[in-house]
mmCIF file of the N, C-alpha and C atoms, coordinates in Angstrom:
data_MODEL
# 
_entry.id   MODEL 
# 
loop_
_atom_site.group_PDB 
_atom_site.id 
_atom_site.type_symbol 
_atom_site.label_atom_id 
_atom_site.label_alt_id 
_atom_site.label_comp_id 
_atom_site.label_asym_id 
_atom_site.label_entity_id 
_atom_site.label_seq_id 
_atom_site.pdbx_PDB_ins_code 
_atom_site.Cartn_x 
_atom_site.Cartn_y 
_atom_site.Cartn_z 
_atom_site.occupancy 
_atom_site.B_iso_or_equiv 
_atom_site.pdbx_formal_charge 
_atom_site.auth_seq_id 
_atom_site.auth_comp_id 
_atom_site.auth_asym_id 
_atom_site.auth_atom_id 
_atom_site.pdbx_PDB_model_num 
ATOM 1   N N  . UNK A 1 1  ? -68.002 -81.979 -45.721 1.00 0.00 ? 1  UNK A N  1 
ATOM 2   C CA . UNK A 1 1  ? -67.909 -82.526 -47.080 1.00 0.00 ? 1  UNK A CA 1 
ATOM 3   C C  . UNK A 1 1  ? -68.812 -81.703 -48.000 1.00 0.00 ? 1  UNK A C  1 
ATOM 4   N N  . UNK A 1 2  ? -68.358 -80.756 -49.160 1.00 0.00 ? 2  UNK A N  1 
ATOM 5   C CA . UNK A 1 2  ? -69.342 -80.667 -49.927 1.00 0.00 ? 2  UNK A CA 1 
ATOM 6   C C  . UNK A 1 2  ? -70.360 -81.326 -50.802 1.00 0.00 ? 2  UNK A C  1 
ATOM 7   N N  . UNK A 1 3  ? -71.673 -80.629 -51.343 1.00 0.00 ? 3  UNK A N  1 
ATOM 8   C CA . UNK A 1 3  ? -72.839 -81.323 -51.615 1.00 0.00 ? 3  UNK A CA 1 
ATOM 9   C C  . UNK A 1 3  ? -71.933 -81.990 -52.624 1.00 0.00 ? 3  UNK A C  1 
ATOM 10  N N  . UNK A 1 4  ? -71.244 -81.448 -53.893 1.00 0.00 ? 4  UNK A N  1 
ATOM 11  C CA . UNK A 1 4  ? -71.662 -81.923 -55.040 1.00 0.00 ? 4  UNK A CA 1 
ATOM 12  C C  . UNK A 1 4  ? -70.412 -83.599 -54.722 1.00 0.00 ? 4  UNK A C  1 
ATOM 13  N N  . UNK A 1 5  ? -69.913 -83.511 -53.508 1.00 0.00 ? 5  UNK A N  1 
ATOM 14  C CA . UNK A 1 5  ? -69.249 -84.958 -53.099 1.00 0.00 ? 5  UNK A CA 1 
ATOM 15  C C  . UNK A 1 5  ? -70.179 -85.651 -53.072 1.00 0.00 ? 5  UNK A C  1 
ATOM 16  N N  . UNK A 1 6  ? -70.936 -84.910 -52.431 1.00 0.00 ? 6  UNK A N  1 
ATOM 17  C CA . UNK A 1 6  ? -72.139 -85.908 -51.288 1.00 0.00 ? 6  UNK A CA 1 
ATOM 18  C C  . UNK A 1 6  ? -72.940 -86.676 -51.750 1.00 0.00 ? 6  UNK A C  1 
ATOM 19  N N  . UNK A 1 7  ? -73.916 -85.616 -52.672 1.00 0.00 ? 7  UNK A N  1 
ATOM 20  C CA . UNK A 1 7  ? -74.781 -86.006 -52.862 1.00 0.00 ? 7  UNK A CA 1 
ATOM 21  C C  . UNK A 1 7  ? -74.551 -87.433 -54.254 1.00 0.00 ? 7  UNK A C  1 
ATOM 22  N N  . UNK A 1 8  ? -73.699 -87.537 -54.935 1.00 0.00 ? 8  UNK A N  1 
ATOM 23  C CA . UNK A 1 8  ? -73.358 -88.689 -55.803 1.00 0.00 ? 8  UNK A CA 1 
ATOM 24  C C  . UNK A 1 8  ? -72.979 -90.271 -55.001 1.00 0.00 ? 8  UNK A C  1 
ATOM 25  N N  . UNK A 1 9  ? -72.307 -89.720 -53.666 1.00 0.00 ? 9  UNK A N  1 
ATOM 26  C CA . UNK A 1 9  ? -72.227 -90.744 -52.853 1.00 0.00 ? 9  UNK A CA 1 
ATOM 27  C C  . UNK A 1 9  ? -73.815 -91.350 -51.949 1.00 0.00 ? 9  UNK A C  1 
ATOM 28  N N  . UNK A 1 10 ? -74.739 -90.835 -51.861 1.00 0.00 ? 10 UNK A N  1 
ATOM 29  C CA . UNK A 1 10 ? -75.989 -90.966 -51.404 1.00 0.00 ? 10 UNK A CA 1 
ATOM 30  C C  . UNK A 1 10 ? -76.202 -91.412 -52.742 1.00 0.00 ? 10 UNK A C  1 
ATOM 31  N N  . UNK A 1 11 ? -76.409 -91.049 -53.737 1.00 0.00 ? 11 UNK A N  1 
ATOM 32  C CA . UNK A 1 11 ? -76.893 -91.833 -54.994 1.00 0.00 ? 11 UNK A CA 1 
ATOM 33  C C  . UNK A 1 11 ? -76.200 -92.980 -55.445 1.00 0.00 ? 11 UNK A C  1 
ATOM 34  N N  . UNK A 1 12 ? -74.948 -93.357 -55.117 1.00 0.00 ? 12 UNK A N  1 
ATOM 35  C CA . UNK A 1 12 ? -74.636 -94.585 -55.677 1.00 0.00 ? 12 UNK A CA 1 
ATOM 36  C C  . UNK A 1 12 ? -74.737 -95.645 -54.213 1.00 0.00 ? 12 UNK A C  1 
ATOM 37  N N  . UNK A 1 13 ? -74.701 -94.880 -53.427 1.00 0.00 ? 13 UNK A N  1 
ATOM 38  C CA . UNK A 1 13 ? -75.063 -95.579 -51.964 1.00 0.00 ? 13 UNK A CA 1 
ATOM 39  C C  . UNK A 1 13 ? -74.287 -97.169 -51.670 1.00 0.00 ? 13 UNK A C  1 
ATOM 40  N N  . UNK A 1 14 ? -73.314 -96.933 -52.119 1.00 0.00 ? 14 UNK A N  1 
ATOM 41  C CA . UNK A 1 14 ? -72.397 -98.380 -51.681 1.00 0.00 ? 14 UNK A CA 1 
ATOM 42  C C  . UNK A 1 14 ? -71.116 -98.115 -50.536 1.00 0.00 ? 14 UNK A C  1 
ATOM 43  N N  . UNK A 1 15 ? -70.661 -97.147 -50.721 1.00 0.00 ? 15 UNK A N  1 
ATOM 44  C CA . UNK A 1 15 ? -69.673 -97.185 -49.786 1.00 0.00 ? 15 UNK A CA 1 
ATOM 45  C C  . UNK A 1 15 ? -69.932 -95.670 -49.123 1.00 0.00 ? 15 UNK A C  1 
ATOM 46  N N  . UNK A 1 16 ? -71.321 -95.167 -49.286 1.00 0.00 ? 16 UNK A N  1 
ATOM 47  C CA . UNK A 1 16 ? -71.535 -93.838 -48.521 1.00 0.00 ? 16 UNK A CA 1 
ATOM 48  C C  . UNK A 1 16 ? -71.407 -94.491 -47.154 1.00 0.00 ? 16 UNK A C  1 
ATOM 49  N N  . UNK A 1 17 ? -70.574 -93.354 -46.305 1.00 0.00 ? 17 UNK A N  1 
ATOM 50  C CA . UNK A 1 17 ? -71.003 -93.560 -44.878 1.00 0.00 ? 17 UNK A CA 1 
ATOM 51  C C  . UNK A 1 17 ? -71.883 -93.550 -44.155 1.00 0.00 ? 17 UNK A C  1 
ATOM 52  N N  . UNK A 1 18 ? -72.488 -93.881 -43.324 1.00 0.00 ? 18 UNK A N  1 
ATOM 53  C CA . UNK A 1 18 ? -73.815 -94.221 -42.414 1.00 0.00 ? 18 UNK A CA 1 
ATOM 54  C C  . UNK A 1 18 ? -73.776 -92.045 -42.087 1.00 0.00 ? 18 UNK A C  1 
ATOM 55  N N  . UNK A 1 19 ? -74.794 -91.528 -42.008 1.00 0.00 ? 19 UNK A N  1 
ATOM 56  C CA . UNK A 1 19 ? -74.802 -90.416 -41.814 1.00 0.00 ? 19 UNK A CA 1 
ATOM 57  C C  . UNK A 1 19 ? -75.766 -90.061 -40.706 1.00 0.00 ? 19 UNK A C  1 
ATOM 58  N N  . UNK A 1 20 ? -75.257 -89.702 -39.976 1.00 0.00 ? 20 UNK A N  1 
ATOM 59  C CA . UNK A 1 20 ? -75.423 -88.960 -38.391 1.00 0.00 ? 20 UNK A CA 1 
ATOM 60  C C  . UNK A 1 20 ? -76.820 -87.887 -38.934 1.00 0.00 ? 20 UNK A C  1 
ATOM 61  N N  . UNK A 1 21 ? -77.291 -87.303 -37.846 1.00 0.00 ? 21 UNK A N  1 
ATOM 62  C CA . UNK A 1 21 ? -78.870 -86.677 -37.939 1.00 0.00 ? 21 UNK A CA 1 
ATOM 63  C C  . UNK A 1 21 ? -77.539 -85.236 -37.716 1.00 0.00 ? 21 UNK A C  1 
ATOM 64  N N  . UNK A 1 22 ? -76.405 -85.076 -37.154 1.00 0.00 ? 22 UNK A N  1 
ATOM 65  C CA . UNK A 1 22 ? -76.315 -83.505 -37.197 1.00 0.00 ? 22 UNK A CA 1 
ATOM 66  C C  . UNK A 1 22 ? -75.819 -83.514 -38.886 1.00 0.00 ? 22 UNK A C  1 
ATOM 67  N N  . UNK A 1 23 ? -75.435 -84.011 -39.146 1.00 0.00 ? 23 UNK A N  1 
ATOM 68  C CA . UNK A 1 23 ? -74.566 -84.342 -40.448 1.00 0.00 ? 23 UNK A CA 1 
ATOM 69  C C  . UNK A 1 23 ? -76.023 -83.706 -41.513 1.00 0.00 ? 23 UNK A C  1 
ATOM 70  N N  . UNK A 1 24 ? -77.073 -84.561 -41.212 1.00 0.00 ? 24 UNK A N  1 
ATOM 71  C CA . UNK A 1 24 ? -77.741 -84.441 -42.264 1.00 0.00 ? 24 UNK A CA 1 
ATOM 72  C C  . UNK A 1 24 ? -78.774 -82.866 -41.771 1.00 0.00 ? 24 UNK A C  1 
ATOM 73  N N  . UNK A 1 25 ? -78.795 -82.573 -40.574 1.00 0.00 ? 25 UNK A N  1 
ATOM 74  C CA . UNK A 1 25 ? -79.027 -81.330 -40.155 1.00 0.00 ? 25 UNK A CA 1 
ATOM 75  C C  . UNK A 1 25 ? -78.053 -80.182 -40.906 1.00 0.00 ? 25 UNK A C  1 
ATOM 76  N N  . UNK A 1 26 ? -77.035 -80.721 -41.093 1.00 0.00 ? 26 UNK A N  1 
ATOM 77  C CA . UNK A 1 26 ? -76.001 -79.223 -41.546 1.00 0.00 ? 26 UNK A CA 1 
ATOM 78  C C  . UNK A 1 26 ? -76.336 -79.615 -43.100 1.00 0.00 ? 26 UNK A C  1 
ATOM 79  N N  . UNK A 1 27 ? -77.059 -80.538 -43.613 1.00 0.00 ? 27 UNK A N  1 
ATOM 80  C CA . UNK A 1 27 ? -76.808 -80.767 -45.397 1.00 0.00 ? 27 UNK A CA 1 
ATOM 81  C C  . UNK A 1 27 ? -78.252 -80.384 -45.443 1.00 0.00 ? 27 UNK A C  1 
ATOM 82  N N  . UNK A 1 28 ? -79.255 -79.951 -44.599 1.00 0.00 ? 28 UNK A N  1 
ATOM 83  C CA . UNK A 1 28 ? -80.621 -79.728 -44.976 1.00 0.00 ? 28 UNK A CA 1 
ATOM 84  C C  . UNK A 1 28 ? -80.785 -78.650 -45.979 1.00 0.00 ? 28 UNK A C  1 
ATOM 85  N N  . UNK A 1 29 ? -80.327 -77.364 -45.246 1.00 0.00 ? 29 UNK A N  1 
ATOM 86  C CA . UNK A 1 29 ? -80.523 -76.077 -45.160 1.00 0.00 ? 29 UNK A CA 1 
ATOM 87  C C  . UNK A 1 29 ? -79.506 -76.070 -46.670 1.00 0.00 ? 29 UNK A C  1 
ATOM 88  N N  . UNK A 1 30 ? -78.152 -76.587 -46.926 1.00 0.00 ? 30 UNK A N  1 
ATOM 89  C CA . UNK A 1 30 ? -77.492 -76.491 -48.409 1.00 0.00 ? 30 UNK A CA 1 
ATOM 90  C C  . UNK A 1 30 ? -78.341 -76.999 -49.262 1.00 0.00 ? 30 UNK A C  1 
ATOM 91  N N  . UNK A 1 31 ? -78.955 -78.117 -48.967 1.00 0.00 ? 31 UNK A N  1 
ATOM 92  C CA . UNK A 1 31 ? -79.964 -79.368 -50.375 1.00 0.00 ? 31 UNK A CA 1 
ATOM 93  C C  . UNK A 1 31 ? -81.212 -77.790 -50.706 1.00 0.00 ? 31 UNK A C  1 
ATOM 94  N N  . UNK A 1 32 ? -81.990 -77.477 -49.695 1.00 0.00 ? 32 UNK A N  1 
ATOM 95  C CA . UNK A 1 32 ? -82.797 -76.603 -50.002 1.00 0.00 ? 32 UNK A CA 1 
ATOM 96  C C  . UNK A 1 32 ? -82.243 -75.138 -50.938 1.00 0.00 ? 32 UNK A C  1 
ATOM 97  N N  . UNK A 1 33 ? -81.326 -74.851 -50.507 1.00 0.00 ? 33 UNK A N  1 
ATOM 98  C CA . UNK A 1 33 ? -80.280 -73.506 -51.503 1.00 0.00 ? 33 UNK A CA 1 
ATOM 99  C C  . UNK A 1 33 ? -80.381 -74.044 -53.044 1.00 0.00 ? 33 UNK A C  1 
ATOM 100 N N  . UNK A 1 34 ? -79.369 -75.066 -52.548 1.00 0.00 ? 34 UNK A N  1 
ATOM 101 C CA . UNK A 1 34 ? -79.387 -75.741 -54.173 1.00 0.00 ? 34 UNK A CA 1 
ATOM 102 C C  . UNK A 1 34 ? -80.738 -76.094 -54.865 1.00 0.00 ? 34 UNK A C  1 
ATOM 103 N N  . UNK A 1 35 ? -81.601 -76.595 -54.152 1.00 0.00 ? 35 UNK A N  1 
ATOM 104 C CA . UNK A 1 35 ? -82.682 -76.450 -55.019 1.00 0.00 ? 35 UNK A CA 1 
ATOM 105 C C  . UNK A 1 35 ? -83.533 -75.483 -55.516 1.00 0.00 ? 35 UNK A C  1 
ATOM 106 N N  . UNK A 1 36 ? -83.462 -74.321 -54.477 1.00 0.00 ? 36 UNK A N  1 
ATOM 107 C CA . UNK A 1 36 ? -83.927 -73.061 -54.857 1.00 0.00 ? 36 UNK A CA 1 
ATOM 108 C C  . UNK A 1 36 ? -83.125 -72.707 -56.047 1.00 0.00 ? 36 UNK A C  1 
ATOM 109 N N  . UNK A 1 37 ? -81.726 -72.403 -56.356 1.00 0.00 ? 37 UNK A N  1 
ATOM 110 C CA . UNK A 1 37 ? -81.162 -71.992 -57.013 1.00 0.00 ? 37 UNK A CA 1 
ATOM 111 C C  . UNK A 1 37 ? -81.363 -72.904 -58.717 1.00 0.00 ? 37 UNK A C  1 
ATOM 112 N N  . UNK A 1 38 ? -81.561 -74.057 -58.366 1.00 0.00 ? 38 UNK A N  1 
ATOM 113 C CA . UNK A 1 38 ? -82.287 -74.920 -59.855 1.00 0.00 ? 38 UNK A CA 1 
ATOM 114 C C  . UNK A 1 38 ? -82.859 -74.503 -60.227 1.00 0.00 ? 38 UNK A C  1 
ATOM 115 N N  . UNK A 1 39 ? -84.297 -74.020 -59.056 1.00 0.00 ? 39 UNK A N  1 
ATOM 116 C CA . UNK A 1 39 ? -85.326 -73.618 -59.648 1.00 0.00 ? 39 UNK A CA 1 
ATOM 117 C C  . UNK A 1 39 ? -85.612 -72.432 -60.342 1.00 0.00 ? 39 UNK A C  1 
ATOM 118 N N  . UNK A 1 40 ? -84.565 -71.463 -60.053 1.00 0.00 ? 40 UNK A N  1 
ATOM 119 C CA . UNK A 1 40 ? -84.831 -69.997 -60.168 1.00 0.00 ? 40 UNK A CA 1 
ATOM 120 C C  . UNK A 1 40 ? -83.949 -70.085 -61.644 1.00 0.00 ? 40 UNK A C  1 
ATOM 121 N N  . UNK A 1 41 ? -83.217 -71.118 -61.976 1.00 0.00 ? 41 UNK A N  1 
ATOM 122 C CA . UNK A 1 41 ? -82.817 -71.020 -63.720 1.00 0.00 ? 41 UNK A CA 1 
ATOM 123 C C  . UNK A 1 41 ? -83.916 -71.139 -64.420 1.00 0.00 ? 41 UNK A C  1 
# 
């Protein structure tokens, strides 16, 4: 699933799915990109 799905579903957190540790292992390493890339605007 991409972030910019994702991460709105973690923020409204009602019908996000329960999320698995590999799940959130494979979204670590993208959340950190994307935030690097915020930061560097």
């Amino acid at each position: 699933m991409p972030i910019d799905m994702l991460l709105p579903r973690i923020a409204r957190d009602d019908d996000a799915p329960p999320m698995s540790l590999d799940d959130l292992a494979k979204l670590l390493p993208k959340l950190g990109c994307a935030v690097e890339e915020v930061a560097e605007m």
